[in-house]
Backbone as CSV, one residue per row, in Angstrom:
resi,resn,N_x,N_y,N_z,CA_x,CA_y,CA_z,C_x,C_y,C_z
1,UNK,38.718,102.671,12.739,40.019,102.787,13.389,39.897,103.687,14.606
2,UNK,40.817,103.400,14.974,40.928,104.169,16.705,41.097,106.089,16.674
3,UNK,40.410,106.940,16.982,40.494,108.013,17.043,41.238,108.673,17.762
4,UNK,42.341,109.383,17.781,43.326,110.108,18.445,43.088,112.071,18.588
5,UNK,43.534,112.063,19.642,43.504,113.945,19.936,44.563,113.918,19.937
6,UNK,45.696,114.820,19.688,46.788,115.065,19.712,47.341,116.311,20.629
7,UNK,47.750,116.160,21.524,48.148,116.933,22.455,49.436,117.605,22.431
8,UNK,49.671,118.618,21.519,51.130,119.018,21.842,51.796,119.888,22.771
9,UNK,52.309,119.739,23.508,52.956,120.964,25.109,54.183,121.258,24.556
10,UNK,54.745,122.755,24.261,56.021,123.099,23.853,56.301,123.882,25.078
11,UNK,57.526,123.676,25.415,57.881,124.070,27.105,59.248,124.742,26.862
12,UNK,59.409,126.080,26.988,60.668,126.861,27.039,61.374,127.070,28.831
13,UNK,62.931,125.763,28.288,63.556,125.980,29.466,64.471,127.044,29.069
14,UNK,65.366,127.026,30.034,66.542,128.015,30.164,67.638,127.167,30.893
15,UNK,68.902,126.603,30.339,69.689,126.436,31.247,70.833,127.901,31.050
16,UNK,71.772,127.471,32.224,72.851,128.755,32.631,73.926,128.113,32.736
17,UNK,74.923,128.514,32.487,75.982,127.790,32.384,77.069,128.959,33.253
18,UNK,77.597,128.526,34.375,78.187,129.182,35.074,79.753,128.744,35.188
19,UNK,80.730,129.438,34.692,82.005,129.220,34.372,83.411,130.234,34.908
20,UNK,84.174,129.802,35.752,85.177,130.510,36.603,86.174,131.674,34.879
21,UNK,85.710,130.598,33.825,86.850,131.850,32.967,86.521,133.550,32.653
22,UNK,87.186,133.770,31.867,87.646,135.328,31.489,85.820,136.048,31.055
23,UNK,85.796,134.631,30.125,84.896,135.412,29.725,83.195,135.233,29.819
24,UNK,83.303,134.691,31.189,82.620,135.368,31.861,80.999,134.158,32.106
25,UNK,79.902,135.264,32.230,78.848,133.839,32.694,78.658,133.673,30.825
26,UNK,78.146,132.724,30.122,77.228,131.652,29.394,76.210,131.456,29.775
27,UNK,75.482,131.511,28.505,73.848,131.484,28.417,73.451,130.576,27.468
28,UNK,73.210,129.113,27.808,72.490,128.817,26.197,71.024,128.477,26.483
29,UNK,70.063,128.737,25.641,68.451,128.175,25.840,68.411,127.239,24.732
30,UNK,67.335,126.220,25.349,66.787,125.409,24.611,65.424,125.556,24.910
31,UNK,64.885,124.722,23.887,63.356,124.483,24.016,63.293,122.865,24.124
32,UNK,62.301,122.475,24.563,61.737,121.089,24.806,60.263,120.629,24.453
33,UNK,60.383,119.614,23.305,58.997,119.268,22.945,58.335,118.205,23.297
34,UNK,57.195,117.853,23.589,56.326,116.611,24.045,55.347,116.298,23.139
35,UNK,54.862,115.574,22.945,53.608,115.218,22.260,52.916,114.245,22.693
36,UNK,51.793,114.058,23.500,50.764,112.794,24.326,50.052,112.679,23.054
37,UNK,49.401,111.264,22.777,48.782,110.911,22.068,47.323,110.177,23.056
38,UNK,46.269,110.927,22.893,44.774,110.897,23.806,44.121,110.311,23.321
39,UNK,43.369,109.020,23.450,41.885,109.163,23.541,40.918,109.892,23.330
40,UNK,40.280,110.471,22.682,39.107,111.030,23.287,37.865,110.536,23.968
41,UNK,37.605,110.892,24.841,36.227,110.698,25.316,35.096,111.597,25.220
42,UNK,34.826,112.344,24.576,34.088,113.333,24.348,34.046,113.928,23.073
43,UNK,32.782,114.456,22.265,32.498,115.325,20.817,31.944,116.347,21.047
44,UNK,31.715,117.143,20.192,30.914,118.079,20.004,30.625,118.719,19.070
45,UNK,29.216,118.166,18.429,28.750,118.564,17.334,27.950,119.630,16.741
46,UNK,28.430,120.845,15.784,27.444,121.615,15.440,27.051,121.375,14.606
47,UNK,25.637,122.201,14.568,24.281,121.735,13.262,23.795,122.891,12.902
48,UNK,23.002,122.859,11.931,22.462,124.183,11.845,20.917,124.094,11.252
49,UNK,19.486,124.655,11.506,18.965,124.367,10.577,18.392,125.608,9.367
50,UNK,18.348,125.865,8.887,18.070,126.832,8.253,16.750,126.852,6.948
51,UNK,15.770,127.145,7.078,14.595,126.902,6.312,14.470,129.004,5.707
52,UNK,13.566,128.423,3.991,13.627,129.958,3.553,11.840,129.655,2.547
53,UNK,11.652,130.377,2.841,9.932,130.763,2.426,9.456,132.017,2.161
54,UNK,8.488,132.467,1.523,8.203,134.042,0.727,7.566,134.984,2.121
55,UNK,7.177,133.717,3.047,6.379,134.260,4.181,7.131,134.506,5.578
56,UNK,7.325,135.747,6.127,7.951,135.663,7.839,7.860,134.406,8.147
57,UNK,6.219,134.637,9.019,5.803,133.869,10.055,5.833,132.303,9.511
58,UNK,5.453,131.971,8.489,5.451,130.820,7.758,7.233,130.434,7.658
59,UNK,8.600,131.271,7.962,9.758,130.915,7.485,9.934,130.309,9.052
60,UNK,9.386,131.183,10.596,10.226,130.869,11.456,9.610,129.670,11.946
61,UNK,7.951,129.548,12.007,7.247,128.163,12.129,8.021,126.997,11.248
62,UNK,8.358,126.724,10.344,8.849,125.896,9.701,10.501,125.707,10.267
63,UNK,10.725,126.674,10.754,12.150,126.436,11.137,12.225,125.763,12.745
64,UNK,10.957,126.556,13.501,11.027,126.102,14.784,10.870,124.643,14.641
65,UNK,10.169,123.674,13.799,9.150,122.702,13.466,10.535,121.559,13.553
66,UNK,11.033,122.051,12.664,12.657,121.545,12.357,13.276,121.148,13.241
67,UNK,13.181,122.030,14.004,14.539,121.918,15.263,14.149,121.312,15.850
68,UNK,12.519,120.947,16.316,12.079,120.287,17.697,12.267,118.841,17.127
69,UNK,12.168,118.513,15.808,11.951,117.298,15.219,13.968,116.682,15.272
70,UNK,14.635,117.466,15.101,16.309,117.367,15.504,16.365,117.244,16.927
71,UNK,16.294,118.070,17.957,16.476,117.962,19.011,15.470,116.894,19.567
72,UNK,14.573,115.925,19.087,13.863,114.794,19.981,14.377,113.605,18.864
73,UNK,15.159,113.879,17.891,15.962,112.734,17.484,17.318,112.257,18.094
74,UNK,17.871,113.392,19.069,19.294,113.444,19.179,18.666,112.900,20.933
75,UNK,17.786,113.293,21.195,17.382,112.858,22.467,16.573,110.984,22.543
76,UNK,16.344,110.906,21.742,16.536,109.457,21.231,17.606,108.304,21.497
77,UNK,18.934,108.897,21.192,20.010,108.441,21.697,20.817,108.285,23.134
78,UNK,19.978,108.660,23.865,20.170,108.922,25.107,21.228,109.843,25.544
79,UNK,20.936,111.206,24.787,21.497,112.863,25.024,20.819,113.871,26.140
80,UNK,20.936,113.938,27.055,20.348,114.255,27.993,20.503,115.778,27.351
81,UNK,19.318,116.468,27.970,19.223,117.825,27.308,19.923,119.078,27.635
82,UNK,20.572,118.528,29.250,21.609,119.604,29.524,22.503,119.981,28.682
83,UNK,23.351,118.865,27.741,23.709,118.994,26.573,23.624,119.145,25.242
84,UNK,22.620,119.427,25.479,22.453,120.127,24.043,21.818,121.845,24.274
85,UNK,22.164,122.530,23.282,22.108,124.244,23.252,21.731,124.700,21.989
86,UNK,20.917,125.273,22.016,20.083,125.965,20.755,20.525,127.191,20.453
87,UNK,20.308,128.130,19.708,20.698,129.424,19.724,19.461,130.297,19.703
88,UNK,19.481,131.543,19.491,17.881,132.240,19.419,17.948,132.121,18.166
89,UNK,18.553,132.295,17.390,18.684,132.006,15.949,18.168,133.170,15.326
90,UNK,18.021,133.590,13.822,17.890,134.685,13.450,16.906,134.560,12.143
91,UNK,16.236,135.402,11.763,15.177,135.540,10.360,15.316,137.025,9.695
92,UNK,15.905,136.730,8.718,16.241,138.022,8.257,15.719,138.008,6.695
93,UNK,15.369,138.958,5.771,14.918,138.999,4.118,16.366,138.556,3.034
94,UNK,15.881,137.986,2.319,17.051,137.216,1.215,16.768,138.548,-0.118
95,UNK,17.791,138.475,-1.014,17.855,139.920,-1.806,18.439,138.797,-2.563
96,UNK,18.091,139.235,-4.429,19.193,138.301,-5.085,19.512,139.807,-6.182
97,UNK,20.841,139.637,-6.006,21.353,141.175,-7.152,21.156,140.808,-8.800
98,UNK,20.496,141.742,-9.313,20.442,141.591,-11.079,21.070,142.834,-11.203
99,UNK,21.346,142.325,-12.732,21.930,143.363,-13.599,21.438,143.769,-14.828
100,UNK,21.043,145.278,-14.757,19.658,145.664,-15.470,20.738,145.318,-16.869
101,UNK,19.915,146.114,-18.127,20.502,145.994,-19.463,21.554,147.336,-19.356
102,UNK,21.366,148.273,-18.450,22.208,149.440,-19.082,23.502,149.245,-17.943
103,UNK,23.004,147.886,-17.379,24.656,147.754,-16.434,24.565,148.303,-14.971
104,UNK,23.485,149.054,-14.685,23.488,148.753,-13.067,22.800,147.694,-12.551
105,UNK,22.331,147.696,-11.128,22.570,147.014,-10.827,20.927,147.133,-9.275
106,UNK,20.584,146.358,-9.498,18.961,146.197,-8.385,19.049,144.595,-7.860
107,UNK,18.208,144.906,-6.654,18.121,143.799,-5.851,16.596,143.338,-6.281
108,UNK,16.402,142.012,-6.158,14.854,141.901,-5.929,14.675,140.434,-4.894
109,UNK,13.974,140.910,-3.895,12.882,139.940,-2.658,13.260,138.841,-3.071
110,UNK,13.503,137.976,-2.555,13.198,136.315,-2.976,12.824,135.781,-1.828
111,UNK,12.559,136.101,-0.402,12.118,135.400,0.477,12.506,135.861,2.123
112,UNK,12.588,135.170,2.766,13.043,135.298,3.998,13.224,133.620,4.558
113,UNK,14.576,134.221,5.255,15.328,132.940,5.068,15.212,133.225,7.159
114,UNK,15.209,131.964,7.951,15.246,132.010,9.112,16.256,130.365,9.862
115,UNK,17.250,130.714,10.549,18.282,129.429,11.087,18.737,129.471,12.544
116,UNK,18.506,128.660,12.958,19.475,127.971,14.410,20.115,127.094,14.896
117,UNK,21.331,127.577,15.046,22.110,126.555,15.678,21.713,125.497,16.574
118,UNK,22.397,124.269,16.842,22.359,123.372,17.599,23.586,122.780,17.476
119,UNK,24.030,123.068,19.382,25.219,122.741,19.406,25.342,121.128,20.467
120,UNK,25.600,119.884,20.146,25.316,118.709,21.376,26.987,118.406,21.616
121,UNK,26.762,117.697,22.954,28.000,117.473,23.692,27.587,116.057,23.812
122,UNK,28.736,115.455,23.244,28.598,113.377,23.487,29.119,112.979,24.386
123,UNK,28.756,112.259,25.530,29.465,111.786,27.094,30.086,110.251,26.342
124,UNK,29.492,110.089,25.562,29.748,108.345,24.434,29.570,108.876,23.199
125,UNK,31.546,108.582,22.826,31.907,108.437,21.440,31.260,107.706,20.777
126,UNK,30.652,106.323,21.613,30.230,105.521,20.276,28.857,105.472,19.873
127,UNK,28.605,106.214,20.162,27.029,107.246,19.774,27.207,107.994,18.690
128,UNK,28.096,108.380,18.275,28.455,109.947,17.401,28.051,109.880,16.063
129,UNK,28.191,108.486,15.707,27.992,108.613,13.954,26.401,108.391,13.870
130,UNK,25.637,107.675,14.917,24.092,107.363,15.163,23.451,108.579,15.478
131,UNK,24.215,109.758,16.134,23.363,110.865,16.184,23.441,111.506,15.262
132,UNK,24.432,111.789,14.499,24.799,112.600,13.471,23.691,112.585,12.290
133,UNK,23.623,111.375,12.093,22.839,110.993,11.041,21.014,110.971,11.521
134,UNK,21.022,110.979,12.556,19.414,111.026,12.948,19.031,112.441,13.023
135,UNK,20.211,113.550,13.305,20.316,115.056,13.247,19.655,115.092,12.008
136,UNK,20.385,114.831,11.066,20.710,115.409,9.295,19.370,115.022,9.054
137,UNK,18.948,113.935,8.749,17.430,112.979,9.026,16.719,113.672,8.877
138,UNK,16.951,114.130,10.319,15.409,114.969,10.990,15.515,116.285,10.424
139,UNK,16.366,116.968,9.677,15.994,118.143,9.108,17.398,119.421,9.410
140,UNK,17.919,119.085,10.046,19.440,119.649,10.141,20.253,119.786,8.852
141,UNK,20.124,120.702,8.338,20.860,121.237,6.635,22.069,121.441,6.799
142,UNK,22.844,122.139,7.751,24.205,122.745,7.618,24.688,121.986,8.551
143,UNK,26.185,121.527,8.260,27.416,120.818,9.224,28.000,121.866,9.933
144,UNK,28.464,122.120,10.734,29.313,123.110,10.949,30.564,122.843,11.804
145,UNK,30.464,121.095,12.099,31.734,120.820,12.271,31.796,120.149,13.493
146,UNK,32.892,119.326,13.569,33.189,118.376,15.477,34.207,118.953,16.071
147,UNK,34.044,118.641,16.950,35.478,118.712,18.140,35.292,117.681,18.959
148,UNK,36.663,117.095,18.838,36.984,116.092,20.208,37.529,116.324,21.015
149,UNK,37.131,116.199,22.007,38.017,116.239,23.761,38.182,115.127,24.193
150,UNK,38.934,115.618,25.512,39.039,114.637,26.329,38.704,115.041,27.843
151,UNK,37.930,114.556,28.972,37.832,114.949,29.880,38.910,114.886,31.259
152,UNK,40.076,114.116,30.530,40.964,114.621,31.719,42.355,115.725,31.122
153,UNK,41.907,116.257,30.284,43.017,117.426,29.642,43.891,117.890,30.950
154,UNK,43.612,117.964,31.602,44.900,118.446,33.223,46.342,117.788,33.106
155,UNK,45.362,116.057,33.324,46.465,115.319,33.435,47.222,114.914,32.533
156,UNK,47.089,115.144,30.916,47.319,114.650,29.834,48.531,116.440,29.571
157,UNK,48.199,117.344,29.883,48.481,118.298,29.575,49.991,118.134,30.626
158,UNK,49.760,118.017,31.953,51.240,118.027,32.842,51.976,117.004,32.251
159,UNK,51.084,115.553,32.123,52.227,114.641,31.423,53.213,115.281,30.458
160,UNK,52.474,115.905,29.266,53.224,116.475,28.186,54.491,117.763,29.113
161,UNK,53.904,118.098,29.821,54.459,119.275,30.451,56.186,118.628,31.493
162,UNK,55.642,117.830,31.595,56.933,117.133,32.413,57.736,116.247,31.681
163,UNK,56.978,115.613,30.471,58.232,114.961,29.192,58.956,116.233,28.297
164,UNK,58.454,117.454,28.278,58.712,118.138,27.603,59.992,119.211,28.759
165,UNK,60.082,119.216,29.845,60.784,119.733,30.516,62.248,118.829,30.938
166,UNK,61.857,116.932,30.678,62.801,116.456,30.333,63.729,116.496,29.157
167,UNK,63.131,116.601,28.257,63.642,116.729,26.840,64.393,117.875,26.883
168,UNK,63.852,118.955,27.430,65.015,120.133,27.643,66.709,120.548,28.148
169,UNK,66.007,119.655,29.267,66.779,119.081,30.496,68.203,118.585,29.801
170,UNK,67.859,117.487,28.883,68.590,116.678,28.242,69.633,116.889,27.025
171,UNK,68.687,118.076,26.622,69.239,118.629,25.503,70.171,119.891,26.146
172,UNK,70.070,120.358,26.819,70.838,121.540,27.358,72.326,121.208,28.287
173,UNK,71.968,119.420,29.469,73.044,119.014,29.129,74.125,118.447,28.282
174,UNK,73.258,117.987,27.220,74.392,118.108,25.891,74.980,118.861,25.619
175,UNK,74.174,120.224,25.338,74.762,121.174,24.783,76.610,121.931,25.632
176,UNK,75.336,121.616,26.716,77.162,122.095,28.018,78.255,121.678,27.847
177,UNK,77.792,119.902,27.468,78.712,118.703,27.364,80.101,118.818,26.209
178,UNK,79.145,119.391,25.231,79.859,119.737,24.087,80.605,121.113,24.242
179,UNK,80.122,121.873,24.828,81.004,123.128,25.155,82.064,123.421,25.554
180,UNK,81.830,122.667,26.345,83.226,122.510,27.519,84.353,121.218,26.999
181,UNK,84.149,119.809,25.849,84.785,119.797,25.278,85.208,120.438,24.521
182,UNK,84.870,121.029,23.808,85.771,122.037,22.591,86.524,123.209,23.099
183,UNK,86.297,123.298,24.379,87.412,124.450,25.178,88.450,123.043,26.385
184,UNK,88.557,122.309,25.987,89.104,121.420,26.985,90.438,122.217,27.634
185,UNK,90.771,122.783,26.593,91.875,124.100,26.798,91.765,124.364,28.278
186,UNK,90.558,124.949,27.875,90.345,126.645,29.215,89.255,126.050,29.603
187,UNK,89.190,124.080,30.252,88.195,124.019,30.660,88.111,124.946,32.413
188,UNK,86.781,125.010,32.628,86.796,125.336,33.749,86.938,124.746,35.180
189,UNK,87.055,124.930,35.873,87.359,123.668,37.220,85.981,123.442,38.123
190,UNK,84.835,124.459,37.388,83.612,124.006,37.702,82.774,124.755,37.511
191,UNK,81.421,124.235,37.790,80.415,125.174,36.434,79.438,124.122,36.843
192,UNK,77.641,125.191,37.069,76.926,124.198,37.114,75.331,124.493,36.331
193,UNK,74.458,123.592,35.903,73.445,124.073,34.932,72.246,123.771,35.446
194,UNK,71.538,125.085,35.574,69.859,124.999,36.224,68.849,125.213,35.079
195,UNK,67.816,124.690,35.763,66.955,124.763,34.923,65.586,125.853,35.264
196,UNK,64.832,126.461,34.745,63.773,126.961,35.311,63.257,126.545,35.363
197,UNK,61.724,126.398,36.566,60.895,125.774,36.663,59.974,126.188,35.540
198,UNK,59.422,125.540,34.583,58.334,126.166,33.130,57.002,126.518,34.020
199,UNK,56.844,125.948,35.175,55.054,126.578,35.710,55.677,127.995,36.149
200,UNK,57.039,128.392,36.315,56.822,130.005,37.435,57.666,130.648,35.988
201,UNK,56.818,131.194,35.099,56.820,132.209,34.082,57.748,131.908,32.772
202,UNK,58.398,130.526,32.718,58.522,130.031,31.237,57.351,129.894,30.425
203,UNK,57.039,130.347,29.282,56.035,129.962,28.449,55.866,128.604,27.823
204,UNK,54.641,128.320,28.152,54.073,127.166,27.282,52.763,127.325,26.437
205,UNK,52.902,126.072,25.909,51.440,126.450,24.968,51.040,125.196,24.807
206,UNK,49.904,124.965,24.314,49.147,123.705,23.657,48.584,124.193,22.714
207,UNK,48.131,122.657,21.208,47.653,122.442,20.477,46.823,121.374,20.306
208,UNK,45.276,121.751,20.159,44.306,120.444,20.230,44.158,120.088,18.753
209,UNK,44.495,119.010,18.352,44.255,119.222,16.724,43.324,117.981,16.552
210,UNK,42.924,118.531,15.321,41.636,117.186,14.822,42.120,115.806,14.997
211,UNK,40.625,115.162,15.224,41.399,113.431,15.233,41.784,113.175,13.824
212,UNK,42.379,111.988,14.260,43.049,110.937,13.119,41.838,109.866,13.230
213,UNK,41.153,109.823,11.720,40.741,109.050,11.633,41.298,107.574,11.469
């Protein structure tokens, strides 16, 4: 099925409601919501490999061994290497805690454990499940998870940004609409409602959330 990013833009307007009566100026705010539904064109996959042996030098050789055998599988797929990023990665001693008979408590050696990341960037979604699996393959132990993008987030982001400043828009002339009926009384003989512009210091925000499979 088709994979979706979900783009949400929440856009705080302000209308003003300006009124000749007693009591005086009116203030009501609204908020305005959007939601674009994206494409992605872009992943990004982390890996990890992590190898553990009684020996240092024998833990980080086996680990380096690993990675080169991952990183010329993922380059297989036609992953150009600018995209992909290794980490220095780390080798540190493994401890496993026992518990003597009188109830404390000692560590003893079990090895040295040594891991590095690998982080790849997909220019083609429909590569993603073919690398994934040639990663794991080749010796990649830990998932550590995707992200999807999209490479025109700007324009996907103002869209949301300008349906979401309508929606405000819309809702705030209601709100007036209704105001000024229920005082039909003491309507006013005129009165008018602005909006702020949301780019000059209304707050907004976004949310990138996982695809839909």
């Amino acid at each position: 099925m088709k994979r979706l990013c979900v783009l949400l833009m929440t856009v705080l307007a302000t209308t003003m409601l300006m009124s000749v009566s007693f009591a005086g100026e009116r203030t009501i705010s609204v908020t305005g919501d959007a939601e674009v539904l994206v494409p992605p064109d872009q992943v990004i996959i982390r890996l990890a490999v992590i190898t553990k042996t009684m020996d240092l030098l024998e833990a980080q050789k086996k680990n380096d061994g690993l990675v080169d055998k991952v990183l010329e599988s993922i380059k297989k797929h036609g992953v150009e290497p600018a995209h992909i990023q290794t980490s220095h990665g780390s080798l540190r001693p493994q401890y496993e805690d026992l518990r003597q008979p009188d109830g404390s408590r000692t560590q003893k050696f079990v090895g040295y454990s040594a891991d590095k990341s690998v982080v790849v960037t997909l220019k083609k979604i429909s590569v993603f499940s073919e690398v994934l699996s040639a990663a794991l393959n080749a010796g990649a132990n830990r998932f550590d998870g995707i992200h999807f993008l999209t490479s025109e987030l700007r324009k996907h982001r103002d869209q949301a940004r300008t349906m979401a400043v309508k929606a405000a828009r819309e809702k705030a002339e209601l709100l007036a609409g209704q105001l000024w009926a229920r005082r039909s009384e003491n309507r006013p003989r005129s009165g008018r409602i602005t909006l702020e512009d949301p780019t000059e210091g209304s707050r907004a925000g976004m949310i990138m959330g996982l695809p839909r499979i």
